[in-house]
N, C-alpha and C positions, 0 to 999 in steps of 0.2 A: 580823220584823226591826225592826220599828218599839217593840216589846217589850222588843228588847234594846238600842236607842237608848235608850229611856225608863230603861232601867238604867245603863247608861251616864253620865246627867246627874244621876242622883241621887247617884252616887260622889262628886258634888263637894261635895256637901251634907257630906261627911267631910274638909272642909277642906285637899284634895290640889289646891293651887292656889299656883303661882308666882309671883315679882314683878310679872309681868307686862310686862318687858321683854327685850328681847335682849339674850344672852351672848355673849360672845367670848372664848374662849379660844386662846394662843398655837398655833401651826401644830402643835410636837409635845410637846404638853403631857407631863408626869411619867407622870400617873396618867390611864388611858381609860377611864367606865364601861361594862362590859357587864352584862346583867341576865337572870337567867333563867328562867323558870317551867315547873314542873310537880310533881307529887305525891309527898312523897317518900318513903312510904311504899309507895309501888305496885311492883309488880313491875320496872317499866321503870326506876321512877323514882330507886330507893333503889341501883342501880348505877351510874345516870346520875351521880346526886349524886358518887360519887366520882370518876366520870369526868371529871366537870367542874373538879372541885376540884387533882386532880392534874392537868392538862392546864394549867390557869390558873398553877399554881407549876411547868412545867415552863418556861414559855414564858418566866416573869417570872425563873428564874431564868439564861437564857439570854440577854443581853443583845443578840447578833448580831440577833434576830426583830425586836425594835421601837425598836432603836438608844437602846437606854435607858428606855423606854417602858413604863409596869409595864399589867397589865390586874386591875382592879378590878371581883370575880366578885360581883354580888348578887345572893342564892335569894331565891325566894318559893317555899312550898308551898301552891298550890293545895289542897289536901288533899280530894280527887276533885271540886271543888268549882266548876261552870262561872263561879258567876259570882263566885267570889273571882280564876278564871283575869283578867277581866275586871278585877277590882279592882288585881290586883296588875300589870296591863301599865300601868296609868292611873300607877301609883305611879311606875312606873318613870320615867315621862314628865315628872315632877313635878325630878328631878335630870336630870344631863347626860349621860342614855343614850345610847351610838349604834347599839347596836344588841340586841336580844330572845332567849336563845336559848331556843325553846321556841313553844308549849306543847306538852307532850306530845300534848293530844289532839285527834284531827284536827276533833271538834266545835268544840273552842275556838279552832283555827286561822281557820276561815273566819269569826269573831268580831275574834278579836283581830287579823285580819288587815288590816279596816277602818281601826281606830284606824291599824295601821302605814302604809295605803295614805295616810292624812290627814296625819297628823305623821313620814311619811319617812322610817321608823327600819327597818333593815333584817329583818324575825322570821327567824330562820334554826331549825328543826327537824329535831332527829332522830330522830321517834317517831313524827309527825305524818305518816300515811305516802294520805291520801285523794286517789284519782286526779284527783280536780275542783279540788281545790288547783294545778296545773298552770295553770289558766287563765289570761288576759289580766286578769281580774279583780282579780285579789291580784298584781299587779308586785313588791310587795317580800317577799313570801313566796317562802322555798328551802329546800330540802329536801337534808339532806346523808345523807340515806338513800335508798332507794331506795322508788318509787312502788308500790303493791298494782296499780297496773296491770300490774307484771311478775310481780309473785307469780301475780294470776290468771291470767296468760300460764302462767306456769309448770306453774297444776295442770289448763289445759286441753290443755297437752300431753301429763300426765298421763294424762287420762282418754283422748283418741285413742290413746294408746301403747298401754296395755291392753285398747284394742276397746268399751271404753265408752261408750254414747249418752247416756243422760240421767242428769244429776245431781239431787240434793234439795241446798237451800242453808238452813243454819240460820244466823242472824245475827240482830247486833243491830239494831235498828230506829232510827237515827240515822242522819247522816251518813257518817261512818266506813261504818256495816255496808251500807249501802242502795247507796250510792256503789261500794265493792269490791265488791260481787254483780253490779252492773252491768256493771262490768267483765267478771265472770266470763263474763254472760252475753254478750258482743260478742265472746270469744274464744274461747268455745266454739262461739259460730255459725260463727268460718270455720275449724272441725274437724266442721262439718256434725253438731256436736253441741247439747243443750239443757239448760236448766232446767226438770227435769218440775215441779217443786214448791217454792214457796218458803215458808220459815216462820223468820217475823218473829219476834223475842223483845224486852220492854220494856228500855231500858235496865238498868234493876233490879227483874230477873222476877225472882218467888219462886221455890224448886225448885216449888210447885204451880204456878206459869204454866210452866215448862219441863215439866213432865211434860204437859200436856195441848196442849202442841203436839208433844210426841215423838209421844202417840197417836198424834194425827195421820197422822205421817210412818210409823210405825209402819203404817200402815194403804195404804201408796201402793205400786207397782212398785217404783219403783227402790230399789238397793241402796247408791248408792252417797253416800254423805251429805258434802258440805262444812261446814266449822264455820267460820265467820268470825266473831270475838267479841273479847273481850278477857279477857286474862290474868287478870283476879281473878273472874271466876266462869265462863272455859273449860270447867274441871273438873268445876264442877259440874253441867254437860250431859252429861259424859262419865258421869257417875257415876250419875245419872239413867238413861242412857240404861243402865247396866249394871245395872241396877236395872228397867227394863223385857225384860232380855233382846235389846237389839236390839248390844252387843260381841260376838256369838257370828259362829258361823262362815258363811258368806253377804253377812255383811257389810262394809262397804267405810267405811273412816271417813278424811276427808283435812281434817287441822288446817291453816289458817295458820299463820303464822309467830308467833303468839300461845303457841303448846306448846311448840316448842322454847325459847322465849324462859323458859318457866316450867321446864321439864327444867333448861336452863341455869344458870339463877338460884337455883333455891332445891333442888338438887339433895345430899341424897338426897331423891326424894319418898317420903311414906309409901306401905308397902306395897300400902292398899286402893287412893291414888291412882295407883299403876303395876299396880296388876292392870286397871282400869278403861284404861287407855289403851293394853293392849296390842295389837301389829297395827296400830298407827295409823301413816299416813303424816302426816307434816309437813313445812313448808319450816325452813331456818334461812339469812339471808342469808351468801352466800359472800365471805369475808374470804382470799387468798393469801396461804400462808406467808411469812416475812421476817422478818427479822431485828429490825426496829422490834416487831412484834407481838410477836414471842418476847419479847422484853426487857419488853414492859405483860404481857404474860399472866404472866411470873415474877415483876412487881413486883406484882400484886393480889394476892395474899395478905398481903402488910405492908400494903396500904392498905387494906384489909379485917380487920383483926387483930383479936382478941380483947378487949372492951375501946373496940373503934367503935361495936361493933354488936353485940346481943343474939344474933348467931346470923351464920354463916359467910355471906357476900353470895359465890355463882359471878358470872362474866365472862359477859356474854351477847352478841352482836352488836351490839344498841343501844348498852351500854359503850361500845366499840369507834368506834364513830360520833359517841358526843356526847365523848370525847374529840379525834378528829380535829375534832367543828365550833371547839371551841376554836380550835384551830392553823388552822382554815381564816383563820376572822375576825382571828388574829394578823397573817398574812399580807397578808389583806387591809387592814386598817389603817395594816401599815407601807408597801403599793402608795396606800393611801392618800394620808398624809402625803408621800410620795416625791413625788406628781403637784399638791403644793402645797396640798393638803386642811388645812381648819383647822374644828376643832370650835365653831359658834357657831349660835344657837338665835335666830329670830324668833317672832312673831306671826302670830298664822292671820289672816289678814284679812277671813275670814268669820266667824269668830267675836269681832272689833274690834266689830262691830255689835251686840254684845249687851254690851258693857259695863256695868256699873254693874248687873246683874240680879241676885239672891240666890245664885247656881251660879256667879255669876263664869267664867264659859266660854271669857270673850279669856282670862283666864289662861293656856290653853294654846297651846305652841309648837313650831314645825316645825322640825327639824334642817336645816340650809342644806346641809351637805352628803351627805346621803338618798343622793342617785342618783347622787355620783361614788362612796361608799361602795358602793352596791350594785355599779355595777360592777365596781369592785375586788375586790368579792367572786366575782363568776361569769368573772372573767378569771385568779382562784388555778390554778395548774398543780404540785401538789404531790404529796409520795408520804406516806402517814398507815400507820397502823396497818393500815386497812381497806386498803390498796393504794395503786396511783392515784388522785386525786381530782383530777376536771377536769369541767366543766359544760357540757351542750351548749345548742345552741340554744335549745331546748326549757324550761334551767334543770335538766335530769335530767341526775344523775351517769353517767357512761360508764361501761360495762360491769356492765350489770345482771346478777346470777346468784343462785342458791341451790341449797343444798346439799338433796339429798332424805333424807329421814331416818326410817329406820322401827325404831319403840318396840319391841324384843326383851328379854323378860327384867327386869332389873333396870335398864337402861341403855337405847342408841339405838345403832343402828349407820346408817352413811350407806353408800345404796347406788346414788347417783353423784349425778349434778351435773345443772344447770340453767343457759342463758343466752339471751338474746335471739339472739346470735351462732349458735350452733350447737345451740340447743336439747339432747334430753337427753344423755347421756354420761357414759361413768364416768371420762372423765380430765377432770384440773382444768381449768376454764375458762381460768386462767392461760396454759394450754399449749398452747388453742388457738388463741389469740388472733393466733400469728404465721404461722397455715395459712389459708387461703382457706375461707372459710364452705361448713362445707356441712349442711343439715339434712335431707337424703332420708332418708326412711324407713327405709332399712337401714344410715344411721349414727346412727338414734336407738338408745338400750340402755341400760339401768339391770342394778344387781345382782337377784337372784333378791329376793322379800321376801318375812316371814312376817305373815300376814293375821291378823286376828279369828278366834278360835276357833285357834289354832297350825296353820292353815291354810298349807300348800302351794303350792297349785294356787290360780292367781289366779280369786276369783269373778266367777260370770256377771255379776254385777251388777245383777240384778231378779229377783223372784217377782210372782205373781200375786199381786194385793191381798187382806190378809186381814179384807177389808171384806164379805164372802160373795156377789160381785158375780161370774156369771156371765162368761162370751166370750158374747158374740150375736154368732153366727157365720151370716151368709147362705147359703142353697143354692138355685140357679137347680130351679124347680119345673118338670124340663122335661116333655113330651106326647109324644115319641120318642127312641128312641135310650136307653129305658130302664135299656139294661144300664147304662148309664155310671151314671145316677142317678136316682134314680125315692123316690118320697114312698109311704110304704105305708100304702094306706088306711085311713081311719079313725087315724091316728094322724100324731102329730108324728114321726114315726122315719123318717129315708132307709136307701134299702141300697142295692146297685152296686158299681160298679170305683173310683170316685173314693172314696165313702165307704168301705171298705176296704183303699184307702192312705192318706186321711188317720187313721183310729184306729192304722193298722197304724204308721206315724210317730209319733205322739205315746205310743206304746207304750215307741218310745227313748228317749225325753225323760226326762232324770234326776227330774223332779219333775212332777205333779197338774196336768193343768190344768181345772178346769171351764169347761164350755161349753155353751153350748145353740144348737142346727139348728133356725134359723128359715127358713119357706120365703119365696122368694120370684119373684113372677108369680101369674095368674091361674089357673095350671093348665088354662085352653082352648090357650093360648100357648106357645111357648118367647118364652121373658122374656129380654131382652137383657142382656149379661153386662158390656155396658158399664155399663150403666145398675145394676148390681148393684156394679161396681166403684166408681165415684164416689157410691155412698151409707156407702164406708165413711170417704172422706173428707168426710164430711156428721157422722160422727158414729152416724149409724143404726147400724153392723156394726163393729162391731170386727174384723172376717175375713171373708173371704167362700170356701168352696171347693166344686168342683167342675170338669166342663170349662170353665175359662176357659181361654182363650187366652191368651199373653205378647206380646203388640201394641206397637208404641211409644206408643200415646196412650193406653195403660192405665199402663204402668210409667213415666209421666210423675206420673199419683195415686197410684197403691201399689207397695209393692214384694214381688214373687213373692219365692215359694222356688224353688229348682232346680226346673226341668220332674219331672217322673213319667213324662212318653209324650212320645214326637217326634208333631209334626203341623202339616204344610202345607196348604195348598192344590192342591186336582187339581182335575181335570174327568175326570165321566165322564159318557159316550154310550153310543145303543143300537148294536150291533152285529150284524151277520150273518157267516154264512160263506159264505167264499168258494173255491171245489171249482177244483181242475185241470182243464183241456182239451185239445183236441188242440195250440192252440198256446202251452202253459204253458212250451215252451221259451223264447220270445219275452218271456217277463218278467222276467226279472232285469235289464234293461238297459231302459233309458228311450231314445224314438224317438232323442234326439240321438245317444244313447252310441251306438247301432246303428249311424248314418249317419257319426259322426265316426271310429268304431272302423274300417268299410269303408273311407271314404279313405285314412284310415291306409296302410291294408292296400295298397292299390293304389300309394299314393305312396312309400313304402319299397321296393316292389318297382321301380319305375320307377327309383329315384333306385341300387339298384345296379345295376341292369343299367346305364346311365350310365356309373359309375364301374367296370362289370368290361367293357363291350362290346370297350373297344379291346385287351383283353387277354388277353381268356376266350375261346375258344373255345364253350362251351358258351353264352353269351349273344350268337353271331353265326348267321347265316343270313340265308333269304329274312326279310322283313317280317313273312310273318303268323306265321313261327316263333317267331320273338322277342315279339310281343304275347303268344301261348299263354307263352313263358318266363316273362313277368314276370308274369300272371296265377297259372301255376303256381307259382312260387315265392311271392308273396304270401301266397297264402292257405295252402301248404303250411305257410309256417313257424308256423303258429295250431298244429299240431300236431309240431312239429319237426321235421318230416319232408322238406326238401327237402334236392332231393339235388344242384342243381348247388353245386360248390364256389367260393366267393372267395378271389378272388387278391389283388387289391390289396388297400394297407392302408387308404385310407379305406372302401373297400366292407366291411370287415371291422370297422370300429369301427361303423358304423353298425349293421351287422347284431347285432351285440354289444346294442346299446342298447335294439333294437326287439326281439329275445328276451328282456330282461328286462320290456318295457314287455307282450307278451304271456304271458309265465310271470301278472304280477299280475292281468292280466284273466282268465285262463284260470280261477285260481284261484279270483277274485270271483263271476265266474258261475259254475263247479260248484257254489262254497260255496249261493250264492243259490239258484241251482235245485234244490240239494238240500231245501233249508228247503222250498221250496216244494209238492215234490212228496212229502214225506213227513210236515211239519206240518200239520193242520189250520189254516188259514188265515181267520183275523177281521178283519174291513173295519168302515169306521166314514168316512161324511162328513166329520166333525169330528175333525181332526189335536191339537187343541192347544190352548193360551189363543191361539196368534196367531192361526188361521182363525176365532176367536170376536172378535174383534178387529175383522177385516179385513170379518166379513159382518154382517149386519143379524137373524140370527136371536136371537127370548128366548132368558137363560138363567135358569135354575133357580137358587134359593141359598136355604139355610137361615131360616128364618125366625129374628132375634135371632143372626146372628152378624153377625159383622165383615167379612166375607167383601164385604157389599154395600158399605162404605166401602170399602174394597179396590178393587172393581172399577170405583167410579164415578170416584174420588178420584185412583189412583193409576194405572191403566190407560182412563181417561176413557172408559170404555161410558156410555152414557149413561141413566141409572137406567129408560126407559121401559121398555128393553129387559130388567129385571131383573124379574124375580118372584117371589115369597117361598112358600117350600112347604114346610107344616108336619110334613111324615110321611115318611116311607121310603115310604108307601104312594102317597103322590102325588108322589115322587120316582119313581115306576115308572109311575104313570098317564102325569103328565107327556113323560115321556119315548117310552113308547110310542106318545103319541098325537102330537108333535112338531110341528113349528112350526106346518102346516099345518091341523092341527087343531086350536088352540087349547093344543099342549101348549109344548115347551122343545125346542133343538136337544140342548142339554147342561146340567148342574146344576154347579154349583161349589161347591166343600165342604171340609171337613178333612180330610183323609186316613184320620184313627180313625174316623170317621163313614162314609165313603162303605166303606174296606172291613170294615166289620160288614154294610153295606150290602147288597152285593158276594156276601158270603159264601153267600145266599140265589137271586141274581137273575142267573142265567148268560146273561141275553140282553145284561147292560150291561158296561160295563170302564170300565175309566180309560185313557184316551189321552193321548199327551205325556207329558212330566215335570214334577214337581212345584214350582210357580215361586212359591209360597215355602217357609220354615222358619220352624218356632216349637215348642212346645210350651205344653202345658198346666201349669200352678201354681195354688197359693192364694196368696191375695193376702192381705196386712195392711197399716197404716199403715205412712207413713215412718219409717224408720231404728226400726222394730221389731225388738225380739231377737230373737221368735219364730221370725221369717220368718229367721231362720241359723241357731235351732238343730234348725227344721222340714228346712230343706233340706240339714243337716246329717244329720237322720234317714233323709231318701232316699235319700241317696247310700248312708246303709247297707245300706237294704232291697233297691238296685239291687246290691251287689258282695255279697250273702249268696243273695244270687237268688230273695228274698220278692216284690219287686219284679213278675218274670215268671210267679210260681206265681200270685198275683193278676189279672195280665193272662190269663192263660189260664184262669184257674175262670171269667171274665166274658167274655169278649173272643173266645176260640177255638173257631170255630162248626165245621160240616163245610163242607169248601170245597167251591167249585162244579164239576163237569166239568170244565169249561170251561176252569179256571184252567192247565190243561196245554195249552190251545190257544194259539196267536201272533196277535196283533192283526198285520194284511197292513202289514208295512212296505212304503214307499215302493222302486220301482225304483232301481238304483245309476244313480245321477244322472251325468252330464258332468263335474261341478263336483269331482267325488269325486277324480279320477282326472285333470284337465284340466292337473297339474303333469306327470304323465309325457310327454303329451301335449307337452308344451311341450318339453321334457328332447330328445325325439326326434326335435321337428320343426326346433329349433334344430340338432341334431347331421347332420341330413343339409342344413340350409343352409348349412352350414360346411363341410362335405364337398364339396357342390357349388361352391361359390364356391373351394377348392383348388384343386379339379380345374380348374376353368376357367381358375387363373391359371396352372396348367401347361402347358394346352394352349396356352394362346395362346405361350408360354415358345417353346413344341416350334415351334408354326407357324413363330414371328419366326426359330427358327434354322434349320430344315429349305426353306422357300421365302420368303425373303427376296433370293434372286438371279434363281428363276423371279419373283416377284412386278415386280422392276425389268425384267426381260426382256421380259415379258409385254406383249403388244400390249391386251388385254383390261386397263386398270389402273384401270376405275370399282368404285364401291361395291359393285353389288352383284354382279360381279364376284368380290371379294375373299369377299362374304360366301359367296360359291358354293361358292370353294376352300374356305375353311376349315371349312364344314361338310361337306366332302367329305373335308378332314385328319380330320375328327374321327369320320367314318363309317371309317375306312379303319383297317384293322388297322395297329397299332403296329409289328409285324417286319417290314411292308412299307413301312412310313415309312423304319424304320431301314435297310433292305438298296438302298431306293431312294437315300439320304441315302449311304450307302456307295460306291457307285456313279457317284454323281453327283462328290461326292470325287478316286476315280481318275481319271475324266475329266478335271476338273478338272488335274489334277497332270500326266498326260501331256500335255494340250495344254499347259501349262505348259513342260514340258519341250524339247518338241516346239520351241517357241519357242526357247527358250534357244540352241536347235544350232545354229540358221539366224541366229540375230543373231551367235554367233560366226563362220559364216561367212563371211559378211557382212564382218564386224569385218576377219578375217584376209586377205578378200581387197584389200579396201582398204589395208591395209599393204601389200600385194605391189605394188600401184598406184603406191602413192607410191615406192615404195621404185625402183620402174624409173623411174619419172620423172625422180626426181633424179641418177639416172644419165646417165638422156639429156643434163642442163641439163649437167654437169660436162662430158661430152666434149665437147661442143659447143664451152664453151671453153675448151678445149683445144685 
């Protein structure tokens, strides 16, 4: 920087030096300068120039834009040349500029952007496209295009769409190139993608410095190449790179927005330069149809005529843009002048201090009004060519987009669009501007597109390096359980189960891979597979396969391919058999079921004879007859076989309940004592992982697996208890010899392991069930291809059924006796069965408590007049009767009640006669009486 200061003051040594006083010109002066730099011979540049020119006679001849107010357009052509960029903004400073538009290039921007940030003058570019420009740093630098931070938005959406992990970035080595790669690389990290490779190019590489960084790249994985560069020597990478063989088919080539710009511009390209770019994906920024554009895109051909220019100038996007900057800063000037703005230029007062020195430096002066200007400019709300133009917070244009675009043939076809808003899509951004944002994954979608080499089928996107650089691929050197993978002596070479699925996979694999089976452990050991897996992200292994397990603290460092074999965690223990007796009837039911099943029995019986006594005959008699009743019925009904009938209807629902509740027992125990007395029957102390759990006996585990973090970590045994056993052979000593003696109550293992185990050793099993799930993979680094199109190959070798012809040439031993015998399940528990239980005993307290309210119902109406009668009228007393109503048959309640009735009604009766006699005799009484009083006097 201090470099380009020191350049900076020598300019003045070229007598670019003012009065040295302050101007003032009227509030809306005739004539506005504006000034504008950049090369106009460049690809960008020599469209720009027209664009500029006609945008400046559109404005000036429209009088409404600056209320009379013309704009006075001065070029400078840079002529690729940074520090004439410099010279010519100094010039500009020297008359009564107010504002810069330019410079093309984003190098020159964070230059010339100084001088603007010091003398106030607003640079506004449309070519200058470098994400870091944005900053707080350059205030008076805008951008009426759009930033490469949405371009490389753009093509890391790309490459996630298509499944691609890592990119190679070719660029230029400046600001510009270095800046947008960064970019790349911040947006392709949150698509959990990367830059495998970057390769830098000099500003102005020869095709020999381009050819010898293609090697390079030529030499690396990936396939899928970015080209960030600029327009005037693009092509010649491209044409290099066709000239190395690396445009062919495999290939993946994605331009900025730099190719379209050249398609656009100087199209037709020659033949060899569109054979060279065919298959190529590019951006071009996205401009909505309209009726303004339609009218510039049909007027450039007359302002491009025959006679301007040596050769046909196309319309590019840039166009497009530095015509609207025009009309932006028209607009602005007139919001200017409107808010009382007047063009008048002071003294830098830091540079008053240097007076009178040979560079004359106070010469230069600062626009007074800089920063109402600038605002007036990011508060424009206008419609241009390009669309919309409106500036957000940030100073970036709204509605960032591009169009995708892929080189076919002679020409480019687009095969959808691009936007911050909704990312990719084949309808115009325009249209979706008035739907609600949505960029889920299954509304991303692009047209089909034709690749490098008139490719199809979208490429994988990397090969193996053709740098003759092996896979150093790990294999656990294990000392048992050889089938899986065993190292064969005297040599580097594995064979096994593992190692003939993984060649038997890589068999599917469209292309070569070399590799080399490096072992690893000491071979006394099994070598921990943890500890095999985190050396590949060390760098040591590029892969590592065999029995590994898919764990979360493993697939935390790499990532498997689809499992090969399911395999949990068991436990297995020694077992004995357990032979039938005389009282094997007695075991299908656990002491409770027995004792709770009996009450049962006894309390259903009791609770109808209850509810039938007062009714049934068959549940009346002496005392001890009725106990034998309800005895006999009880138990009869275990076999359905009783034979006194119910009458009532709750004795009838109940009984209903308790015939289904022994239908299910009936059943459970034949089922059970069948198993028992016709299976060979295996017993084992150790149920499970919980009785491992719950006692204090060692257990056994594989020596290097995972199994021992497992148990300590996640099921907290506490490691004393653990002990590591390196053999099948002393997984049988162990066991046989059990806690007591120094050995293990149970071992805990994989499931593939223990039954290979298993397959030999008829005195062990596995008890309980398997408490957890996993499977075995090979492992590779993150977001490696491999490992998708490896676990793409299993899945075929599992549905073609190679898969299991391998598990069984290795894996399928002769089974043991044994394996037809029953490990002794537990008796049928209380707990099994304690719902019906419930069902029934509820259903006869609900019975009873009916009944009860009836009876008392029947008392209150049957002796309720004995009970007031009654000399006897204490407590318990009453309780006497009524348990004496409730012993008494029901047809002699009723015939009693009957009875009592008629009485009732005759003495009733009985009454009635004798009060009318009564009645009538007393009439006859009076009746002579008053006879007597009458004669009397008379």
């Amino acid at each position: 920087m201090k470099m380009v200061w020191f350049l900076l003051l020598m300019v003045f040594l070229n007598g670019i030096i003012s009065n040295g006083v302050g101007t003032n010109v009227s509030s809306r002066p005739s004539v506005v300068n504006i000034g504008a730099i950049f090369s106009f011979n460049s690809t960008i540049g020599k469209v720009a120039k027209f664009a500029l020119e006609a945008a400046v006679q559109d404005v000036n001849s429209d009088p409404t834009v600056l209320g009379g107010t013309k704009l006075k357009l001065r070029t400078q052509d840079t002529n690729f040349n940074g520090f004439g960029a410099i010279m010519e903004a100094l010039q500009f400073m020297e008359g009564d500029t107010v504002a810069i538009i330019g410079p093309q290039s984003s190098v020159m921007a964070h230059v010339v952007s100084h001088i603007a940030n010091e003398l106030q003058v607003p640079l506004i570019s449309y070519a200058a496209t470098d994400p870091t420009l944005f900053s707080l740093q350059y205030p008076f630098f805008l951008m009426t295009t759009h930033s490469d931070l949405y371009q490389m938005a753009a093509i890391a959406d790309l490459v996630d769409y298509y499944g691609w992990r890592e990119v190679i970035a070719i660029y230029v080595d400046d600001d510009y190139g270095r800046n947008g790669i960064a970019a790349l690389g911040d947006e392709l990290a949150k698509k959990r993608c990367k830059i495998s490779y970057k390769a830098p190019m000099y500003p102005e590489s020869s095709r020999d410095d381009i050819t010898d960084v293609l090697v390079k790249v030529a030499l690396t994985e990936s396939r899928i190449l970015v080209v960030h560069t600029y327009t005037e020597w693009g092509l010649e990478v491209l044409d290099v790179a066709q000239y190395l063989g690396m445009t062919g088919s495999g290939y993946v080539w994605i331009a900025t927005n730099w190719l379209s710009t050249v398609v656009d511009t100087d199209a037709p390209l020659p033949s060899n330069a569109m054979n060279n770019i065919q298959g190529v994906l590019t951006l071009r920024m996205y401009t909505p149809a309209s009726e303004l554009k339609s009218n510039f895109v049909s007027r450039w051909s007359n302002l491009t005529r025959p006679g301007t220019t040596n050769r046909h100038v196309g319309l590019s996007a840039y166009g497009l843009y530095a015509y609207d900057t025009v009309w932006v800063l028209a607009h602005a000037i007139n919001a200017f002048f409107n808010q009382g703005g007047s063009i008048s230029f002071s003294n830098d007062s830091r540079l008053t201090k240097l007076r009178g020195g040979s560079l004359h430096l106070d010469a230069m002066s600062i626009f007074d009004g800089g920063n109402l200007l600038l605002q007036s400019i990011l508060q424009v709300n206008m419609t241009g060519v390009t669309g919309p133009i409106k500036f957000n917070s940030d100073h970036s244009l709204i509605h960032p987009a591009y169009e995708v675009i892929n080189v076919i043939g002679t020409g480019v076809r687009r095969i959808g669009y691009w936007s911050n808003y909704s990312g990719l899509s084949v309808v115009p951004p325009a249209m979706l501007y008035t739907k609600p944002p949505n960029r889920t994954s299954t509304n991303q979608r692009l047209y089909d597109a034709i690749w490098p080499g008139q490719a199809a089928q979208t490429p994988r996107g990397w090969v193996f390096p053709n740098n003759g650089r092996q896979l150093i691929i790990g294999v656990p050197d294990r000392v048992s359980y050889r089938e899986f993978i065993s190292r064969v002596k005297g040599t580097d070479m594995f064979k096994g189960y593992c190692i003939d699925v993984f060649t038997a996979a890589l068999s599917l694999l469209p292309y070569a891979v070399p590799y080399k089976l490096v072992p690893f452990g000491d071979g006394i050991h099994n070598p921990s597979c943890t500890d095999l897996v985190r050396l590949i992200t060390t760098g040591v292994y590029d892969a590592a396969i065999g029995d590994i397990a898919i764990v979360t603290n493993r697939t935390r460092m790499v990532d498997f391919t689809q499992p090969y074999i399911e395999s949990g965690l068991v436990v297995v223990a020694p077992i004995k058999t357990s032979n039938s007796n005389a009282w094997a009837f007695l075991k299908p039911f656990s002491k409770n079921m027995w004792i709770v099943t009996g009450t049962f029995f006894l309390l259903v019986g009791a609770v109808v004879w209850i509810l039938e006594h007062r009714i049934n005959d068959e549940f009346r008699g002496p005392p001890r007859r009725q106990f034998v009743t309800i005895l006999w019925f009880s138990f009869s009904t275990l076999f359905f076989a009783h034979r006194e009938n119910t009458v009532s209807t709750l004795g009838r629902v109940v009984l209903i309940i308790w015939l289904f509740v022994v239908l299910i027992i009936n059943s459970s125990y034949t089922a059970s004592l069948t198993s028992i007395l016709t299976v060979q029957q295996l017993s084992s102390p150790v149920k499970g992982i919980e009785s491992l759990q719950t006692s204090n006996d060692p257990i056994g585990y594989q020596q290097g697996s995972f199994a021992v973090n497992y148990l300590s970590e996640e099921l907290n045994i506490h490691k004393s208890r653990l002990v590591p056993l390196n053999s099948a052979e002393d997984y049988a000593k162990a066991l046989r010899d059990g806690p007591k003696k120094g050995g293990v109550a149970a071992v805990v293992d994989e499931r593939a392991y223990i039954e290979l185990f298993l397959s030999t050793r008829c005195e062990f099993t596995i008890v309980g069930q398997e408490f957890t799930k996993s499977g075995w993979g090979f492992a590779f680094p993150r977001d490696s291809p491999l490992a998708v199109d490896m676990s793409t190959a299993i899945l075929k070798l599992s549905e073609t059924g190679d898969l299991q012809r391998i598990h069984d040439k290795w894996l399928k031993g002769s089974a043991c006796r044994s394996q037809d015998a029953k490990l002794a399940v537990d008796r049928l528990q209380l707990r099994s069965f304690w719902g019906l239980y419930a069902i029934c005993g509820l259903a006869c307290l609900v019975a009873l408590f009916i009944y009860a309210i009836l009876m008392v119902r029947q008392f209150s109406k049957h002796y309720i007049e004995e009970s007031d009668s009654s000399v006897q009228n204490s407590r318990s007393g009453r309780l006497q009767t009524f348990l004496s109503f409730v012993d008494e048959k029901e047809e002699d309640v009723k015939s009693r009640s009957k009875r009592r009735q008629m009485e009732m009604a005759s003495t009733r009766s009985t009454y009635e006669d004798e009060s009318m006699s009564s009645s009538k005799r007393r009439h006859i009484e009076l009746s002579s009486n008053k006879s007597t009083i009458t004669s009397d006097q008379v």
